[in-house]
C-alpha positions in Angstrom: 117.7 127.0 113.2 120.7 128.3 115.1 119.9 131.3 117.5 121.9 133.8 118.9 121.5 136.6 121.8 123.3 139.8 120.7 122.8 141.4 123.8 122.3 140.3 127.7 119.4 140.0 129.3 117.8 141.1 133.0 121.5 142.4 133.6 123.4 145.7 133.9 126.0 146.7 131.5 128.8 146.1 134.2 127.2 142.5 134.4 128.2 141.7 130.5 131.7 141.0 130.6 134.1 142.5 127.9 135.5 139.0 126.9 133.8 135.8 125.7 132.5 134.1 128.6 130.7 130.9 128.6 127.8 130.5 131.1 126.1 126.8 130.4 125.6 126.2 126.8 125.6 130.3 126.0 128.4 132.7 125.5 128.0 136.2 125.7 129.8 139.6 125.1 129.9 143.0 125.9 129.8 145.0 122.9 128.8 148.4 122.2 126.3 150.1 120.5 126.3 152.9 118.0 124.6 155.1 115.8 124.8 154.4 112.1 122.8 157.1 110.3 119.2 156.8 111.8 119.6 153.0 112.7 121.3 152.0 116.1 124.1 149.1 115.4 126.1 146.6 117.1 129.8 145.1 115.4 129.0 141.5 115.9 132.2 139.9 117.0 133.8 137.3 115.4 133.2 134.3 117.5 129.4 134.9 117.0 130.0 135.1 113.4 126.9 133.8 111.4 127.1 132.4 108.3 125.3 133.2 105.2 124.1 136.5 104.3 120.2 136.7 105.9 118.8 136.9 109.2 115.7 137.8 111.1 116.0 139.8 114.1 113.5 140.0 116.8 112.8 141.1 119.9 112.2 139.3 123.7 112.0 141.8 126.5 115.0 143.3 126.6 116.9 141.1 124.1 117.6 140.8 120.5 117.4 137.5 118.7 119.6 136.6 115.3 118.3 133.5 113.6 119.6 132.8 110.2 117.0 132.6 107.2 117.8 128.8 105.8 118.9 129.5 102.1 116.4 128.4 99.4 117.1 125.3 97.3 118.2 126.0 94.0 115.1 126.5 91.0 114.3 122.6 89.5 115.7 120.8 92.3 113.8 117.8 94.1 114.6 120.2 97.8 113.0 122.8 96.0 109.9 120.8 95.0 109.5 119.5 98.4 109.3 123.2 100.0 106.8 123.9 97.4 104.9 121.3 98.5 105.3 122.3 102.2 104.4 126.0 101.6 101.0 124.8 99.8 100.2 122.2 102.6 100.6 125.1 105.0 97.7 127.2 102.8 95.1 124.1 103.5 92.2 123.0 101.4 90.6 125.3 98.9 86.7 125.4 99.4 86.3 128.0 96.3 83.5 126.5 94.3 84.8 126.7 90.5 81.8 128.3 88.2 79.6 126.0 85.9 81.3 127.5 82.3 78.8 124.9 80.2 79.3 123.7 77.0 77.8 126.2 75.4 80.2 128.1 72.6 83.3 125.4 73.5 85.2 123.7 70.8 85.8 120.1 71.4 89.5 119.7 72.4 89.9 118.1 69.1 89.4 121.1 67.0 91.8 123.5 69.2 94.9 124.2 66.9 98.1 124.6 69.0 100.7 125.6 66.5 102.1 123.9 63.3 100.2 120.4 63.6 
């Protein structure tokens, strides 16, 4: 998962330069920040363009973390079985006891009529 800082930390504004500068293996930006109705927003500049259309944001200290939401395999798909299978590995066993239903009042499998048989 590819993450992003959208704004500098433990610095001052006049820190943050106005171009694109690379410092190790981060860049950074100063941007500016504005009111959009009752949200504050930031114009992400191009060169820290994400792709895709989701993203969670969160918060460290004084910064703000993008990281893109991986887009879900299509419906029917072998990818799409496997992260089925992931999601229900992550739940763990299931220790619900299932109730004793009897015999009592059930028709043998046999005598169940499904249709036009």
């Amino acid at each position: 998962m590819s993450t992003t800082a959208v704004t500098a930390a433990e610095k001052s504004p006049d820190d943050v330069p106005y171009a694109s500068e690379t410092v190790g293996t981060e860049s950074s930006r100063r941007v500016r920040l504005f009111r959009n109705g009752a949200n504050q927003a930031v114009r992400i500049p191009k060169e820290f363009e994400l792709p895709g259309t989701d993203a969670v944001m969160r918060r460290e200290n004084n910064r703000l973390i993008l990281e893109l939401v991986p887009d879900k395999p299509k419906k029917g798909t072998a990818a799409a079985l496997l992260l089925a299978l992931e999601e229900i590995a992550k739940l763990g066993p299931c220790s619900d006891t299932f109730p004793d239903i009897g015999e009592e009042g059930m028709l043998p499998l046999d005598d169940i009529a499904f249709g036009n048989d």
